[in-house]
C-alpha positions in Angstrom: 54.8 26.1 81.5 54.0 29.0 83.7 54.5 28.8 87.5 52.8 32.4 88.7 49.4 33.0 88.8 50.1 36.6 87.0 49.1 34.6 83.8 45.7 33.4 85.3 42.5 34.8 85.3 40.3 35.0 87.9 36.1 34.6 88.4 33.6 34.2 90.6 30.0 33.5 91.5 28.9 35.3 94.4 26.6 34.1 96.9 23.4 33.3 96.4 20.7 33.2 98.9 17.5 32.8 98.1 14.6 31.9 100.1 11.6 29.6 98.9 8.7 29.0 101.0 5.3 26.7 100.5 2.4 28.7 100.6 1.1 32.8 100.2 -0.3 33.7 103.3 1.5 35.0 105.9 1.4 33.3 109.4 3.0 36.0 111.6 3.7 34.5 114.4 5.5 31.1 114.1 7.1 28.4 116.6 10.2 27.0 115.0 11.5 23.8 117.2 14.3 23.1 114.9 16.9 24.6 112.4 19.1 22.5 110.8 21.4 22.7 107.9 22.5 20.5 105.1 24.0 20.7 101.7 23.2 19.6 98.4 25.7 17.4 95.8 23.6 16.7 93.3 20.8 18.5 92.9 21.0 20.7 90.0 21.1 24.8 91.1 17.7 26.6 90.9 19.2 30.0 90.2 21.2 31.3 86.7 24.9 31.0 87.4 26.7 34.4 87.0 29.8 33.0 85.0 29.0 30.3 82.5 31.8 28.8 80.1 31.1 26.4 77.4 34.6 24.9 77.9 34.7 24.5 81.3 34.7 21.4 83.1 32.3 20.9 85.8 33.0 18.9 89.3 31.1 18.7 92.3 33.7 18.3 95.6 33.0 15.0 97.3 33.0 17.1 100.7 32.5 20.0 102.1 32.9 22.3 105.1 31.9 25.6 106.5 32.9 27.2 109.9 30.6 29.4 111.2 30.9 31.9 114.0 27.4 32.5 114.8 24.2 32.2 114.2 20.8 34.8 114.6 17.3 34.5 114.4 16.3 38.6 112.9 12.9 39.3 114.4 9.9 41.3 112.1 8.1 43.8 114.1 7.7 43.4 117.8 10.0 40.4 117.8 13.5 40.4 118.8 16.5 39.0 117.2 16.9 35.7 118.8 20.8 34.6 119.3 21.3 30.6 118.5 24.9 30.7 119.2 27.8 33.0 119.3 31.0 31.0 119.6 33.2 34.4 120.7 36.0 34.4 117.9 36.5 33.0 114.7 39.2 30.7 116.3 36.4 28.8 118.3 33.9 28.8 115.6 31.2 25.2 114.9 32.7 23.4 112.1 30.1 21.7 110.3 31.8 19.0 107.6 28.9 17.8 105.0 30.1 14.4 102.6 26.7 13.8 101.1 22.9 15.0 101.3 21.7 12.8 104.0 24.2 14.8 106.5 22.7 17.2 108.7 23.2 19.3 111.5 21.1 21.3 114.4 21.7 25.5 115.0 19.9 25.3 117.7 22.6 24.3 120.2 20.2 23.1 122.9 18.1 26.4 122.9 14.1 27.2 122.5 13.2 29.3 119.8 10.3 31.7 121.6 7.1 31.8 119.2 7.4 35.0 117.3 7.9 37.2 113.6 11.2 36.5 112.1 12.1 37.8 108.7 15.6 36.3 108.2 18.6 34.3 109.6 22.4 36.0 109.2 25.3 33.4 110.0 28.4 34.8 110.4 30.9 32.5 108.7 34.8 32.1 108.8 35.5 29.7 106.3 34.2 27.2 104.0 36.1 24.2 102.6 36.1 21.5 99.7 37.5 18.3 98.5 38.3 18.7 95.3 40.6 16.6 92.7 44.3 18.1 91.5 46.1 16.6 89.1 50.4 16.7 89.7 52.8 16.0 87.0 54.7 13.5 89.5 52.5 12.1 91.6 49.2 11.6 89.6 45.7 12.4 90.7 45.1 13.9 94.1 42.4 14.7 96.1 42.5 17.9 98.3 40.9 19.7 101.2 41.2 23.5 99.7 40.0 26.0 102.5 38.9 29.4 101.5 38.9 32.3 104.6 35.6 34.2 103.7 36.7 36.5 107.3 39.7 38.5 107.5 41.4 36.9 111.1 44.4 39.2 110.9 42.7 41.8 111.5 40.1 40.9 114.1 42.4 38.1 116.2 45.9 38.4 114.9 45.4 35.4 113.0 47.3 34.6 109.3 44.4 34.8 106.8 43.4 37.6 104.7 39.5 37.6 102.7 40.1 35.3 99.6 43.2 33.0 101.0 42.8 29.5 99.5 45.3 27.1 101.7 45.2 23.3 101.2 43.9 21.2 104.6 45.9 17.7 104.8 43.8 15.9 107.8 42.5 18.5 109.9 46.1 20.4 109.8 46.6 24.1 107.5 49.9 22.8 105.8 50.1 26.1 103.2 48.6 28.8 101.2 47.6 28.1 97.2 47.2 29.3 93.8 50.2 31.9 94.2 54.1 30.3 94.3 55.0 27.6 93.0 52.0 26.0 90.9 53.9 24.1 88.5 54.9 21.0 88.3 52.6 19.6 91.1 50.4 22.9 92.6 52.1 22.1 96.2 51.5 24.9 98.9 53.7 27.3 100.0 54.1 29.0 103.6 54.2 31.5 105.1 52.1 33.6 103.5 53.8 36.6 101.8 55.9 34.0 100.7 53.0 32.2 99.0 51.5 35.3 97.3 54.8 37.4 96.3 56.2 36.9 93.4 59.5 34.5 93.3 58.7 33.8 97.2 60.8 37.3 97.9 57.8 38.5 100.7 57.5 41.5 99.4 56.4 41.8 95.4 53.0 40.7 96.4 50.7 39.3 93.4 48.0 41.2 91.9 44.7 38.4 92.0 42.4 40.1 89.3 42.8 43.8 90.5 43.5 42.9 94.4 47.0 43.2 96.1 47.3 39.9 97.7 48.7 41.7 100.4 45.0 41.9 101.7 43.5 39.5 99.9 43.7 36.1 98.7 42.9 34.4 95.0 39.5 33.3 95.6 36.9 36.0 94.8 36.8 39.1 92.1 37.5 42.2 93.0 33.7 43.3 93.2 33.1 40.6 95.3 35.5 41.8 98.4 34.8 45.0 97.8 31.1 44.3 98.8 31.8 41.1 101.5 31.1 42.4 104.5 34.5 42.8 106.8 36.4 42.0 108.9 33.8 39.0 109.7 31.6 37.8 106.7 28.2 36.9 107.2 25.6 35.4 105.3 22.1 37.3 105.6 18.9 35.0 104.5 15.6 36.9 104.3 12.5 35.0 104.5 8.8 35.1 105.7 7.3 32.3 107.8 4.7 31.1 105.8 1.8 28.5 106.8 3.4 24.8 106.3 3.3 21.8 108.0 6.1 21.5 109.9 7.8 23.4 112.3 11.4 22.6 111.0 13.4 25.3 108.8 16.0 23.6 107.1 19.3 25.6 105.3 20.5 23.7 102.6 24.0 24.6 100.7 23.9 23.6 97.2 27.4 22.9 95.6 26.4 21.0 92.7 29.3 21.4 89.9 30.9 24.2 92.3 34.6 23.3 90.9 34.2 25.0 87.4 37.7 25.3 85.4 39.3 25.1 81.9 40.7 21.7 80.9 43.5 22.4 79.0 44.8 18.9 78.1 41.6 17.4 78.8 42.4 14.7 81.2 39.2 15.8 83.3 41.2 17.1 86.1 42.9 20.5 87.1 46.5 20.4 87.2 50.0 22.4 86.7 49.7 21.5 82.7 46.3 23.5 82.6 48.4 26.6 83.1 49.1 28.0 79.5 51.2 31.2 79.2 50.0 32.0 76.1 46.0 30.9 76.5 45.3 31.8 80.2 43.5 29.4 82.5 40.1 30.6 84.0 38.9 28.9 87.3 36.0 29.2 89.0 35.0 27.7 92.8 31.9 28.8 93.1 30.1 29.9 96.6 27.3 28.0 97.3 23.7 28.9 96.7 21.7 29.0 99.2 17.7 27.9 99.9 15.5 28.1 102.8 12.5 25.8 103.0 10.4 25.6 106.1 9.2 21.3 106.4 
């Protein structure tokens, strides 16, 4: 069995956002009284996933999470940007935790949209987590909160996280860093983090995650992808035009239908220590959400 991630191989699916409104004639100046955002379990993905495997096996996580800094209206024309919120820092930023499609929750944070031309919403986002299921050669099948840092908070706040980190969430408390040290036999975390992502714990032969030095970035992610993320803070940017509906409610939803996508190697239905082969390696892939924007 292998116990480094030197012998894995990485992919990704990066972000989609696309933007699907009800009608074909523009309505320039619209009055939104409410944004609200939601995801998506189980309704099958409307765009064509980057990365398909015939052999992987597909899970959707039974929760999920994102952390968002901030959130901004981007005015068209004569119309300003309109702020919803900007909670400061990525420390302080609104945790919104989704566990199935009926769940939803309001951007506006008590404020009043002004009537006006807006082309798009950006939400800058620190994090985004999900509950997905690990199997452990000694204590059997476990479910796990696995947070992935989309922002880089060492460099902006002197925090711990680089782009890419995955750490493992056990209720409400960061207890390690993942998919580095010490995956075999039961995929435990490991802290701090250059102990996590060097090889043999020794802080200072950092990993090489699919062409990035994990000294600046984490597992999760290709190469491509980070190189393109916006940095230090990632953000989300949603283009849209306001189209003529019936409502006056825009809703965000984040779809993470079969998101957990990886290679069963014994074919117990789970990903665990005994998927790693040296010999065949592993391929994972935690996909970003996609994204829609309907206006109801």
């Amino acid at each position: 069995m292998i116990s480094d991630m030197r012998k894995m191989t990485f992919i990704i699916l990066l972000l989609s956002a696309i933007a699907f409104m009800t009608s074909c004639e523009k309505n320039d100046d619209k009055q939104i009284t409410e944004i609200k955002i939601k995801t998506s379990f189980n309704t099958l993905k409307q765009g064509i996933a980057e990365k398909s495997i015939e052999s992987f096996t597909y899970e959707t996580p039974q929760e999920y999470l994102i952390a968002i800094k901030s959130a901004r209206l981007i005015g068209a024309g004569e119309t300003e940007d309109f702020l919803l919120f900007d909670m400061g820092d990525l420390a302080s930023s609104v945790i919104y935790n989704f566990t199935d499609d009926t769940d939803s929750y309001s951007l506006l944070q008590g404020n009043t949209i002004p009537e006006g031309d807006y082309e798009a919403i950006q939400m800058e986002i620190y994090y985004q987590q999900m509950l997905i299921s690990i199997m452990t050669i000694d204590r059997g099948l476990e479910y796990r909160n696995y947070r992935i840092y989309l922002s880089d908070d060492a460099e902006v706040e002197e925090g711990l996280h680089q782009p890419g980190d995955m750490c493992q969430v056990n209720d409400g408390v960061e207890i390690g860093w993942l998919m580095g040290e010490a995956q075999y036999p039961n995929m435990d975390p490991v802290t701090p983090r250059d102990a996590a992502y060097t090889h043999n714990g020794d802080c200072s032969s950092w990993y090489d995650f699919a062409g990035k030095n994990a000294q600046n970035f984490g597992p999760f992610g290709s190469l491509e992808f980070m190189l393109n993320a916006p940095q230090p803070i990632y953000y989300a940017l949603l283009n849209f035009n306001f189209e003529e509906a019936s409502g006056e409610e825009l809703v965000i939803d984040f779809n993470i239908n079969d998101a957990w996508q990886f290679e069963d190697k014994n074919g117990d239905g789970h990903f665990g220590a005994e998927d790693l082969d040296e010999n065949d390696p592993s391929e994972w892939h935690l996909a970003m959400p996609e994204i829609t924007v309907s206006f109801n």
